[in-house]
Structure formats: C-alpha cells, structure tokens
C-alpha positions as CSV (number, residue, x, y, z in Angstrom):
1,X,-71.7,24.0,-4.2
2,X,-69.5,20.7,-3.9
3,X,-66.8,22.0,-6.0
4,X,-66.9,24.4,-3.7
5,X,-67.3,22.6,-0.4
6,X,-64.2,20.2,-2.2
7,X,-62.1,23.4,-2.6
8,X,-62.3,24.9,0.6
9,X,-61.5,21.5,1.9
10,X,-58.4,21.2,0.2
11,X,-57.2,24.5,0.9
12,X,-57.6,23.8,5.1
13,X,-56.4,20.1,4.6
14,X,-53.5,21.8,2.8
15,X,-51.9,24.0,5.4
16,X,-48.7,24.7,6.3
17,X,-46.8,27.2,8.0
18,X,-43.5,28.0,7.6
19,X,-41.9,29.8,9.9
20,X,-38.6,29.2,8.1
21,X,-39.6,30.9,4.9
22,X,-38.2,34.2,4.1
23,X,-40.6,36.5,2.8
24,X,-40.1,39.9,2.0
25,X,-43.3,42.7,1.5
26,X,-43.7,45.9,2.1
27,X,-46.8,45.9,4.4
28,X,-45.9,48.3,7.1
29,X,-46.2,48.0,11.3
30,X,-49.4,46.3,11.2
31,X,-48.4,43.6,9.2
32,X,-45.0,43.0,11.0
33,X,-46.8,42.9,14.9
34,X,-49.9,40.6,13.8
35,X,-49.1,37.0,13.6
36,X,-49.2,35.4,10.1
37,X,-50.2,32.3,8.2
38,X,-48.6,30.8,4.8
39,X,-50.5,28.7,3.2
40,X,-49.1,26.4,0.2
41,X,-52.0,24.8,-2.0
42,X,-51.7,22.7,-5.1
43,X,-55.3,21.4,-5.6
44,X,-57.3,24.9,-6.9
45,X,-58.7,23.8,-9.6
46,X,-57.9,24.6,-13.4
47,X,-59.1,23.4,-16.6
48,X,-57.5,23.4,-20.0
49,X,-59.1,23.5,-23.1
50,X,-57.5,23.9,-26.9
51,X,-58.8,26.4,-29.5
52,X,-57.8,27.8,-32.7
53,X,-57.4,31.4,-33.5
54,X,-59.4,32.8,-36.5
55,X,-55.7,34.3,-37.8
56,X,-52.8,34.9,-36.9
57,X,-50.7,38.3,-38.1
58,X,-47.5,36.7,-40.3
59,X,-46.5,40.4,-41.5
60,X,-42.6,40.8,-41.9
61,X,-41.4,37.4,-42.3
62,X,-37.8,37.1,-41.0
63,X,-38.2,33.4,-42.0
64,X,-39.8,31.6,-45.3
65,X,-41.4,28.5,-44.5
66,X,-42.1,25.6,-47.1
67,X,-43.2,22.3,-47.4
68,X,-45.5,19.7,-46.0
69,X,-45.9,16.7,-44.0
70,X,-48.7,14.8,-42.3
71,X,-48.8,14.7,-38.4
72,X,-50.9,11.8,-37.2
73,X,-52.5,14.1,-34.6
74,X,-52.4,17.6,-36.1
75,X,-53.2,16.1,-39.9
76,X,-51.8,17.9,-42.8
77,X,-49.8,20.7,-42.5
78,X,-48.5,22.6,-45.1
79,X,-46.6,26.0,-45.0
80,X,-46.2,27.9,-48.2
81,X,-44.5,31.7,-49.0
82,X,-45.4,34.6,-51.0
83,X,-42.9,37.2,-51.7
84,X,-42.5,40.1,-53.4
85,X,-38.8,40.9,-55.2
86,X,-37.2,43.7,-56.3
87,X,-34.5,45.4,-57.9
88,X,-32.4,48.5,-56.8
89,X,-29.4,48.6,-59.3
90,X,-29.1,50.4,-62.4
91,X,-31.1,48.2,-65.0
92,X,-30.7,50.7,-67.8
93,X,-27.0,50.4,-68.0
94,X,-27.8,46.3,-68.9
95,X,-25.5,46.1,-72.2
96,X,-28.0,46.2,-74.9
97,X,-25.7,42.9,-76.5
98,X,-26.5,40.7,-73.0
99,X,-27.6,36.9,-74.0
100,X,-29.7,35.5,-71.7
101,X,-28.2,32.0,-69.8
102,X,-30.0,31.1,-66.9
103,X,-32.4,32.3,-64.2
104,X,-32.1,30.8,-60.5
105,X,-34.2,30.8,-57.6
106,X,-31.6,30.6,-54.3
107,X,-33.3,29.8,-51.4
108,X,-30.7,30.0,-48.2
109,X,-31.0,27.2,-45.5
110,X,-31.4,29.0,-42.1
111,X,-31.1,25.6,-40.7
112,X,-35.2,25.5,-39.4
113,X,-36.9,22.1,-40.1
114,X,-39.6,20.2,-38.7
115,X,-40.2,16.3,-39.3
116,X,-38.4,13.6,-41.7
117,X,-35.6,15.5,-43.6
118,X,-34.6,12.2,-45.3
119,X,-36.9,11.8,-48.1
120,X,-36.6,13.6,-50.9
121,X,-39.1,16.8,-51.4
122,X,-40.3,18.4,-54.5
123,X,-41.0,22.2,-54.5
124,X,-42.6,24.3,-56.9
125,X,-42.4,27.9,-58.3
126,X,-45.3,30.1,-59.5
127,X,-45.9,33.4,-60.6
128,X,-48.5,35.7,-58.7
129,X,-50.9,37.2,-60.5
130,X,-52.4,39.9,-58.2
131,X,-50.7,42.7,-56.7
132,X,-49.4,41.4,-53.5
133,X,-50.8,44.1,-50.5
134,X,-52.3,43.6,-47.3
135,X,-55.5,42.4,-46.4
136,X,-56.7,45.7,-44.6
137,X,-53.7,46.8,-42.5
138,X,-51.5,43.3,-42.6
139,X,-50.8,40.0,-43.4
140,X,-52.6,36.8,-41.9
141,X,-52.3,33.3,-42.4
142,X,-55.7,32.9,-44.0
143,X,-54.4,35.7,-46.5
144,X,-54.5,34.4,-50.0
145,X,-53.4,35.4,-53.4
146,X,-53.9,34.1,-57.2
147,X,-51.3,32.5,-59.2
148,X,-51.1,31.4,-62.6
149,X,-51.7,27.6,-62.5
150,X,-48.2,26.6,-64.2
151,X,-45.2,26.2,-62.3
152,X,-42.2,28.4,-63.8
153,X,-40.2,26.2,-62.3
154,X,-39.8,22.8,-60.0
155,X,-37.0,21.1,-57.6
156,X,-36.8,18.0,-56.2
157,X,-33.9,17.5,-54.0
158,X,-32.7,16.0,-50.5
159,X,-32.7,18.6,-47.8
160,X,-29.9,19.0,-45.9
161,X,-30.6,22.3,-43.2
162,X,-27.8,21.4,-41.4
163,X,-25.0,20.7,-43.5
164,X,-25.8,22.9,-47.0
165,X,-25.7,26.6,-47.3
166,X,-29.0,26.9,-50.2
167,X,-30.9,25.0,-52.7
168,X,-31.3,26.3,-55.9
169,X,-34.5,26.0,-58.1
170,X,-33.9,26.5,-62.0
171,X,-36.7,28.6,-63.3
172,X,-38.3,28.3,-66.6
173,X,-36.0,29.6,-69.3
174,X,-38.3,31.4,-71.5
175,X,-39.5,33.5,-68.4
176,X,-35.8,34.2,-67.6
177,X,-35.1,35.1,-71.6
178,X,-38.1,37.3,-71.5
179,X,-37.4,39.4,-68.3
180,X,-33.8,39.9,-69.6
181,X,-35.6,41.1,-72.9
182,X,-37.5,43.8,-70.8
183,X,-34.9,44.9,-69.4
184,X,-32.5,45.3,-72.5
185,X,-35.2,47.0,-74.3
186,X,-35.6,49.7,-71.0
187,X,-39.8,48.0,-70.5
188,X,-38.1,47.5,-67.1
189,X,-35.9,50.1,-65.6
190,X,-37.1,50.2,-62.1
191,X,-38.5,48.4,-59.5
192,X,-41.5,49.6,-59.9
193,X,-41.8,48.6,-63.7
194,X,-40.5,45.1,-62.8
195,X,-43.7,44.9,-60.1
196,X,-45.7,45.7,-62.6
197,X,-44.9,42.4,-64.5
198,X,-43.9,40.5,-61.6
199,X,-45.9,41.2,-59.1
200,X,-44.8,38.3,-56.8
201,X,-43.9,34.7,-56.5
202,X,-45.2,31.9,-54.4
203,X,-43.2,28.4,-53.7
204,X,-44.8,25.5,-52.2
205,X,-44.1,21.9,-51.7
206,X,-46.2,19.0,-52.6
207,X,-48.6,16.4,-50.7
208,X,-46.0,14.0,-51.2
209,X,-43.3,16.1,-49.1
210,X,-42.4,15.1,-45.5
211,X,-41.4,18.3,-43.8
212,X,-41.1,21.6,-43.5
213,X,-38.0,23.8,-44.1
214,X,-36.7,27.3,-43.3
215,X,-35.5,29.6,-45.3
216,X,-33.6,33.1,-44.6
217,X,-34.9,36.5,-46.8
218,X,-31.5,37.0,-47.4
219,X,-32.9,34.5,-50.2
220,X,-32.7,35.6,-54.2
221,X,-33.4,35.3,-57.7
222,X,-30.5,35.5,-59.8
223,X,-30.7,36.2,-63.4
224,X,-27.3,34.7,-65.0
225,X,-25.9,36.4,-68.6
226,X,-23.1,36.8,-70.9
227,X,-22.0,39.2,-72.7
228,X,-20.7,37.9,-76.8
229,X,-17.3,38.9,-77.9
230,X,-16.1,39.6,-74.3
231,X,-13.0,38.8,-72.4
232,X,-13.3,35.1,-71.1
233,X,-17.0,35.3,-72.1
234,X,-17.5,36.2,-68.2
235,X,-20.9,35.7,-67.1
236,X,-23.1,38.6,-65.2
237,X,-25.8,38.6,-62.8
238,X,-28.4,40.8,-62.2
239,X,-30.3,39.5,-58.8
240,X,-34.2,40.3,-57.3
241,X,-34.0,40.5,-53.4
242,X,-37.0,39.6,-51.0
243,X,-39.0,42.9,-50.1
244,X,-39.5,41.5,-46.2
245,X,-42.6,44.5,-46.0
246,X,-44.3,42.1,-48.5
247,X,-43.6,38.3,-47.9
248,X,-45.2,36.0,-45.5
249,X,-46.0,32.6,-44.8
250,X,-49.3,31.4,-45.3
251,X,-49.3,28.1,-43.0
252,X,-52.6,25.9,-42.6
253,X,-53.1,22.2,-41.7
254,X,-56.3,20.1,-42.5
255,X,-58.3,19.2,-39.3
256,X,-60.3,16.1,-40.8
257,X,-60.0,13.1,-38.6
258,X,-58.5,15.3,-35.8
259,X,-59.7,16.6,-32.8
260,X,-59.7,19.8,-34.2
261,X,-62.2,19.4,-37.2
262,X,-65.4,21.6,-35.1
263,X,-62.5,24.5,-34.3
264,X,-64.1,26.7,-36.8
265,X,-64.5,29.8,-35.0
266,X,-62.3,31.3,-31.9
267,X,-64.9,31.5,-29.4
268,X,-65.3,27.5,-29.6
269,X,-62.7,25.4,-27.6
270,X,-62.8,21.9,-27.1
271,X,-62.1,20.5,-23.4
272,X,-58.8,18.4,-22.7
273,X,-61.6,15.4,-21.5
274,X,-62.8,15.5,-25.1
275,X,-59.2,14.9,-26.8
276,X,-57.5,12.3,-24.8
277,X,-57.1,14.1,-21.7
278,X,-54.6,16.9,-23.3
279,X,-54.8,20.0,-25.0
280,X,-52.7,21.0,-28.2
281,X,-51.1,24.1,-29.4
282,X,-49.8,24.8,-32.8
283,X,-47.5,27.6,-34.4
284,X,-48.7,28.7,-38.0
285,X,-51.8,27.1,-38.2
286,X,-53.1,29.2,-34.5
287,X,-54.2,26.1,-32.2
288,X,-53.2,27.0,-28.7
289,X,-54.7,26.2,-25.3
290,X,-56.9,27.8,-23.2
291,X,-56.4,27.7,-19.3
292,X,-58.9,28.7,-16.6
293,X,-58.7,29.2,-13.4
294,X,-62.6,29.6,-12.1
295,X,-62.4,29.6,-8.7
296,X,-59.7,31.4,-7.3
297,X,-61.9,34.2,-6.0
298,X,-63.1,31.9,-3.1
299,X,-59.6,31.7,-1.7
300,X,-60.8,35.2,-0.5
301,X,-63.1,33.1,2.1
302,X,-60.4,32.1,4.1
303,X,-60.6,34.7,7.4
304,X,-58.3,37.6,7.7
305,X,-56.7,39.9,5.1
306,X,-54.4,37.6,3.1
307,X,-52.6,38.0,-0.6
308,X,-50.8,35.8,-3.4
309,X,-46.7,35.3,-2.1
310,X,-46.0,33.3,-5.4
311,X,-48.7,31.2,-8.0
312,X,-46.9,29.4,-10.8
313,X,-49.1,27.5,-13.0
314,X,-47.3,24.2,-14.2
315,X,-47.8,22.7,-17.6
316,X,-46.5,19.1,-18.1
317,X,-45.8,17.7,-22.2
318,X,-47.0,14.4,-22.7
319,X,-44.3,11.9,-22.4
320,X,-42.8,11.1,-26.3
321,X,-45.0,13.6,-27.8
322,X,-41.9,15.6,-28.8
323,X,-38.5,13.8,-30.9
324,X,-35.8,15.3,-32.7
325,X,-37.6,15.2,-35.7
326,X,-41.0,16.8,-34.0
327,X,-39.1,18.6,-31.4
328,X,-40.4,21.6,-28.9
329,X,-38.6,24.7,-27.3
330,X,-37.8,26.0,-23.9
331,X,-40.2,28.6,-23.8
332,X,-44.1,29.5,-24.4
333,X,-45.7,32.7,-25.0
334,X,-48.3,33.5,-22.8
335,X,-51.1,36.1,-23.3
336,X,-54.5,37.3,-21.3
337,X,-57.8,36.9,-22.9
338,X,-61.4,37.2,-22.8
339,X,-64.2,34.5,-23.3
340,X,-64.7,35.9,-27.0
341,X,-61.2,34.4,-28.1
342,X,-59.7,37.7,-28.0
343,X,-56.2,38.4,-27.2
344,X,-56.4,41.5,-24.5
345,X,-52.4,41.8,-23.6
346,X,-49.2,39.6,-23.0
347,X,-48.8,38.4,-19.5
348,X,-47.3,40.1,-16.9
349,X,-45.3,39.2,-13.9
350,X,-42.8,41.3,-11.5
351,X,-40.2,41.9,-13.9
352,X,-42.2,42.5,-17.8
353,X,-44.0,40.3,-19.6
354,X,-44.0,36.4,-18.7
355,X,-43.4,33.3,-20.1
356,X,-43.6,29.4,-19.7
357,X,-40.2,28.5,-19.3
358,X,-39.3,24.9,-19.2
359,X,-37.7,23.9,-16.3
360,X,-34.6,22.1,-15.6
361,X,-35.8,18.9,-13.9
362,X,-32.5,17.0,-14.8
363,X,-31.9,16.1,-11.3
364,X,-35.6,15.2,-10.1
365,X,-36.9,13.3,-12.5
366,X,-33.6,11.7,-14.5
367,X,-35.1,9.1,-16.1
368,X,-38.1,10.5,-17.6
369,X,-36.9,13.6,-18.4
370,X,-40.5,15.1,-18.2
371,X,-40.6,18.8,-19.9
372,X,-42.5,20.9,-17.4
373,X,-43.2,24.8,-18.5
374,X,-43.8,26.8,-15.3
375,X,-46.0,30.1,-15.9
376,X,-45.4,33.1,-12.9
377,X,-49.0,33.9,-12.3
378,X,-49.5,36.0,-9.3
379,X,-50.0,39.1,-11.1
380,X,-53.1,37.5,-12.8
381,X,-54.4,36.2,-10.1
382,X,-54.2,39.3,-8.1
383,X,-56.4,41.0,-10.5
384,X,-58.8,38.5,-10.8
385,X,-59.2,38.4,-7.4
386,X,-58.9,42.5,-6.8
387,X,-61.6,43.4,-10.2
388,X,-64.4,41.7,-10.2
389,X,-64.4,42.7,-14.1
390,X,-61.3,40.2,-14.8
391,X,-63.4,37.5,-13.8
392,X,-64.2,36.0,-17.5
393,X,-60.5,36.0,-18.1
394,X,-58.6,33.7,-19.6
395,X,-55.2,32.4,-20.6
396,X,-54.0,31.6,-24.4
397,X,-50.8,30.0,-24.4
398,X,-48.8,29.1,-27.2
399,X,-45.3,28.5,-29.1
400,X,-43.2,31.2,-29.2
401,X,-42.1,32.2,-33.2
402,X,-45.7,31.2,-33.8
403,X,-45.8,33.2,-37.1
404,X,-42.1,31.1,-38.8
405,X,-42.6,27.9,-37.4
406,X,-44.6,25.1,-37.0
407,X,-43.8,23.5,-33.5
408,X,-46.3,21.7,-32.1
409,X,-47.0,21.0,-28.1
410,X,-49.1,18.3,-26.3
411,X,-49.4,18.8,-23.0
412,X,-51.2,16.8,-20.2
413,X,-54.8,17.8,-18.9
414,X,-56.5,18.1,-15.2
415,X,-57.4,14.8,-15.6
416,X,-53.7,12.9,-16.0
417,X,-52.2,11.5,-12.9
418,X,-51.1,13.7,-10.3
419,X,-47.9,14.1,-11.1
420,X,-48.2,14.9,-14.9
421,X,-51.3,17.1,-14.7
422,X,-51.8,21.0,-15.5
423,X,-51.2,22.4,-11.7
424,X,-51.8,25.4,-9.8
425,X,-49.2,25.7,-7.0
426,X,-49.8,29.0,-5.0
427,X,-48.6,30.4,-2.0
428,X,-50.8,32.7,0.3
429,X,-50.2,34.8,3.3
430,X,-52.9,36.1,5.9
431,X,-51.1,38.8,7.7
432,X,-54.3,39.4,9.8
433,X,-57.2,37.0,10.8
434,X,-59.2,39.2,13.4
C-alpha cells in the first residue's frame, strides 16, 4: 500500500499540461469536444534484475570466435569453434605421383576483437572425434563435442584484426601426409568419405590468452603439394572450406568470484541492489537483464478514460565501464518474456520490432559523454495494461550479435542517482474525466 500511496503521489505531483504539444490520434468527435489532460511522469517505478539464459541458439555461424581473457567482473571467458570442412572438387583426378608439402590452417581476420590485442596468444588445433550434428534441432552454446586430446597443430602469434588479412596455423605434417595419401589412393573421393575420417575440427586459445578474436567462414584448410619431375616444380593446393550448416561457437565464461556464480538456472535473477547497484548483460555466454515494470496498471486509477501518448524506458551504462579495448554498440535487442525465463517474442513498437538505441547526447551532456539506450515502450505497456494476462511479463534485454560476440554492458540500477538510473518516462492523455 505505500508503494502505492508513493506512486499515485508522484503521478499528481507530476502534472503538466501542455497545451502546446502536438498530438495526433485518431479518437473521433468525442475525443476532439471533451477537454484533455497530458500528463508527463518519470517516477513509475521499475526494477532491473540480471539473469542468465540456460542456452543460447549459435546455429549458422557467420563469425568464428576464439580465444580468451579474464574480465574482472564477468571472470573467465573463453570462446572456442567447431567446424565441419569439406571438399567439392574432383579428388580423384589428384595425380597419383603428388608429394605431400604442407597442410595450413587459414583463419581470415574479420577485424572483430574484444580486450588486449597486444600480447601475444597461442591457439590450438584438434581433431573431432564425433560426428558433428545438432543437439535435437540446433546448436547451443552449451553444445559440446569430443576431441582427441593432442593438438594437430599450435600458433602463437601477435594479433593484428586491424591491419592483417589471416593467420595461418601449420598443422601437423604426418596428418597432412596421411590425408594426401587417402586421397591418392581414392579412400577419399568425396566429401562424404573425407567426413568420415575427419569428422570436424575444433580451435581454441589458451588460459594464458588475453582476448578474443573474429574470424570470417570464408576461413580454410589448405593442403599444399608438388608434383616431381614437373615444370618449375609448381606447387598445388587442394583446400577444405567451412560447412557454415555445421560450425558454431561454443562461448562460456566462469562465474566464480562474480556476481553471477548462483545464475544456474533461467528462472533465477539476481536484483541490481545485490550487484553493486547495476545489472549486466553478456553476448555468448547468455547474461542479460531483466526489467519490470510492476505497477503500471494503477496509472488506470487516474479518473477519466486516458491512454499511453509515448513511454520510452531509459537505460544508462555505468560511466567507464566500456573502452576501446572492452567497448559496447549502439544498439540492444529487446525481447518480451515470462517469469519462467522464457523468451515469448521480440518487442514491438509502431513501426516493427524495437530496439535500445543509444542516443546522441553529444550536446547535453558533453563532458561525460554518458551512453543512454532509450527503449519505445508504449506498445508493451498498452497490453499490460489492456490484458490482465500480460501482467507477469517481462523484459530481457541484451547485446545484439549475441550468438558471434562477446560484448559486454553494465548499466546503472533504480537505485543510482537520479540522473543515471534505469527510468520510465511516459506520457499519458485523459481525453475524458466525467
């Protein structure tokens, strides 16, 4: 009841009409004869939370993502890839005299990185041992598969995204000398006999790396061979493209010491008063934040016949929590779910489905540059408040390319100061208050 009393208060302490505003509806003679109020309120109250989603669907990787590096509030994370090659050239017309010289791993920059880029990093190569499928109908980030505990080969090298075109990981030479071997003797001939040796490869970094890099599928293994007694001894290829239907990311991080160690099933969140007044979200690894709005069906109690104008919710990131190393995007996905965890449909507003879209406060706010994402949501609002069955609904927000990066957000809670805080502003009409 004092929440209550508290909000009710706010919204009538909050009032003000503008006759200057120009407001266009479609409400009909009744609406345009009776006289009308506008009420703009800021104080409704809403509560953020952050959660972790039991998996998230990686299928169709249009990125790979390696490496590791430790965050000193997210912990650990580490982003590895599995992928499934193939071949779609004529193997059988190898000449039977080929000499085996090299094998190559080329894995394309696509100029995606998160954290320090200036050490050097170590990746590794192995070979999957299991036939690389979906769980049930896809791929998740908790999807796992075997490999043979050898690497077939290892890099260590200074990433440069920015400025180089690939690294290149030399692969073992006796596994290179006997896949040629297979496939002078016609073992392999097709795609399909080369899955049945090779049924997939995974490459990882180790705990000693310091970021995480992107790669493109146009990424390849490249078998390199001569051919004796030929012109200029030229050297051939024969190169194993990335089957995108069968390659994903599996990305995790290690929640001990975090805030996010008792995240261990969907349902459970963890209020922003619990984690130094913030909530967190995550690409890869699935944290995000929860928002609630609980109250906004009692806005109904003001008299007369009234509806949402305009409701943007207003997320602020906490100041620093975002660099050029650890850096964050212009825009958030935003989805509608229930009090089980589970996702129900994207949000939508007037024109398709919504977004948080960070807003240019250049001007305003100069010198602190804050990073505010503003969230249209009158259409949300409007159904909580017109089906009394949306009330246990919720909003999950968080980074956008959450399946081939791993940005990460932290973003102020209803408890910061006023000006940083997670914010309702609303706008509401009564077009009739007899």
């Amino acid at each position: 009841m004092m929440r209550y009393a508290f909000l009710m208060f706010s919204i009538l302490s909050l009032i003000a009409c503008n006759q200057d505003q120009d407001i266009t509806l479609e409400i009909g003679e009744d609406f345009i004869s009776s006289e009308t109020q506008v009420f703009h309120i800021d104080t409704i109250s809403t509560t953020v939370s952050t959660f972790k989603f039991d998996s998230l669907d990686v299928a169709s990787a249009n990125r790979l993502l390696i490496g590791n590096y430790d965050d000193p509030v997210f912990g650990k994370t580490k982003s590895k890839s599995f992928m499934q090659l193939v071949n779609f050239s004529r193997l059988d017309l190898i000449n039977n005299d080929a000499v085996f010289d090299s094998i190559v791993l080329i894995l394309n920059y696509d100029h995606y990185f998160y954290n320090d880029t200036i050490p050097s990093q170590r990746f590794n190569v192995y070979q999957v041992n299991q036939t690389i499928k979906p769980d049930e109908i896809s791929y998740y980030n908790t999807t796992d598969f075997e490999v043979f505990p050898t690497p077939i080969g290892s890099h260590d090298f200074r990433p440069q995204p920015r400025d180089n075109d690939s690294i290149r990981i030399k692969l073992n030479d006796n596994f290179g000398s006997e896949l040629l071997t297979k496939i002078v003797d016609n073992d392999i001939t097709t795609t399909e006999e080369f899955l049945d040796d090779y049924e997939g490869f995974m490459v990882e970094g180790t705990d000693e790396n310091t970021c995480i890099l992107g790669f493109n599928t146009s990424s390849l293994l490249r078998l390199y061979y001569t051919i004796p007694n030929e012109a200029d001894d030229d050297e051939f290829t024969i190169d194993f493209t990335i089957n995108t239907d069968n390659t994903f990311n599996q990305t995790t991080n290690d929640p001990e010491n975090t805030y996010f160690e008792s995240l261990t099933d969907e349902e459970i969140s963890i209020p922003s008063s619990l984690t130094d007044n913030a909530a967190y979200a995550q690409a890869g690894n699935g944290i995000a934040l929860k928002v609630d709005i609980p109250y906004i069906e009692r806005i109904a109690d003001i008299n007369g016949e009234g509806l949402i104008i305009d409701a943007d919710l207003k997320i602020t990131l906490r100041k620093n929590s975002d660099s050029e190393l650890l850096h964050t995007r212009d825009s958030l996905q935003v989805f509608v779910m229930n009090q089980n965890g589970e996702i129900l449909n994207p949000l939508f507003d007037s024109s398709g489905t919504a977004f948080g879209i960070l807003e240019d406060n250049s001007e305003t706010s100069p010198e602190f540059g804050e990073k505010i994402y503003s969230i249209s949501v009158k259409e949300f609002l409007t159904q909580k408040l017109e089906d009394i069955t949306s009330q246990d609904l919720f909003l999950a927000i968080y980074p956008a390319r959450f399946n081939t990066t791993v940005d990460r957000y932290i973003f102020n809670g209803e408890l910061a100061p006023d000006d940083e805080k997670i914010k309702l502003e609303l706008t509401y009409l009564i077009y009739d208050d007899e």
